[in-house]
N, C-alpha and C positions, 0 to 999 in steps of 0.2 A: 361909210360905215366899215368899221375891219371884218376881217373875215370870221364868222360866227360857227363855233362849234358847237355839236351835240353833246350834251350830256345826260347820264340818268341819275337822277337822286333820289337815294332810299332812304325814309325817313321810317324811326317808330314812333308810332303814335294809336297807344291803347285804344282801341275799341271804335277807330275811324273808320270800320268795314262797315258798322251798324247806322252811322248817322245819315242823316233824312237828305236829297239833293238841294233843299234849302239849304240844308250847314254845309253840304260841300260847297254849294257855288257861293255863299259868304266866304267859308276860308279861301277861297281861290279869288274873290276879289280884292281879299283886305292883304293878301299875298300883293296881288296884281299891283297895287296903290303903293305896296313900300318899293315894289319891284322899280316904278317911276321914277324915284328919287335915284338913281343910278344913271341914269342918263342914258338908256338903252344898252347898256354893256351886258343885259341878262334880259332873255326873253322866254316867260314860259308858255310852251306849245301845249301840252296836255299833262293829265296823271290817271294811274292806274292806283285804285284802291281795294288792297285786301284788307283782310279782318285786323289787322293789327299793325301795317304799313300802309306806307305809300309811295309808287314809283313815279315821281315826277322828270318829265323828260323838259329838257331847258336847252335854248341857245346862248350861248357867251362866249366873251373875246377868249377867255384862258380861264383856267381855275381857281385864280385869285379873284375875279368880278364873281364866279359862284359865290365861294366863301365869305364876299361881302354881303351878297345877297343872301346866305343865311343870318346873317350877323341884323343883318335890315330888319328880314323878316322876325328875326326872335325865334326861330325852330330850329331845335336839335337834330342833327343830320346823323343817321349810319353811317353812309357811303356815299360817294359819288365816284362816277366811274366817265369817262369819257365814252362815248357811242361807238361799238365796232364799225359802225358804217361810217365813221367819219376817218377810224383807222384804214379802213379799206382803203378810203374815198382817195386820202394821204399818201398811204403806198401807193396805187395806182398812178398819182401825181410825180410819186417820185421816183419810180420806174418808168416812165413817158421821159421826165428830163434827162435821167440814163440814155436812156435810148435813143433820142433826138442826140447827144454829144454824141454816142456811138456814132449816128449817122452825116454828123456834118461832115463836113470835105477838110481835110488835116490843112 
């Protein structure tokens, strides 16, 4: 499996703050089910719902398996944003390999 990135997608979606946990856990299966047809290149972990959004947090290979994965699903997207913990995660990644070359023997 490639290495899987965080992201958050913020969608609007009039008046999602008020539906029942029936209609949310329906739309998060029938999400769930297009999600399948991707072959694992997107995986959703959770979402947070306000009164007129919703921030769904997702793993995928790159940006382009998101953007398929809305296209799957049929939902209009705000934003997405790549996870700052995953930028941290990166930098820290890439500050070790600096610093391990620093330290090899010339």
């Amino acid at each position: 499996m490639a290495n899987l990135k965080r992201y958050v997608i913020e969608r609007d979606i009039a008046g999602v703050g008020g539906m029942s946990i029936v209609e949310l856990c329906g739309a998060a299966r029938a999400s769930n089910c297009a999600l399948e047809k991707l072959g694992g290149t997107v995986q959703w972990q959770h979402s947070y719902v306000a009164a007129d959004k919703t921030f769904c947090i997702y793993l995928a290979t790159d940006e382009d398996a998101i953007r398929q994965a809305h296209r799957v699903q049929r939902h209009s997207v705000h934003a997405h944003h790549r996870s700052a913990a995953d930028h941290r995660s990166a930098d820290r990644e890439q500050l070790k390999r600096r610093s391990d070359a620093c330290a090899a023997p010339a």
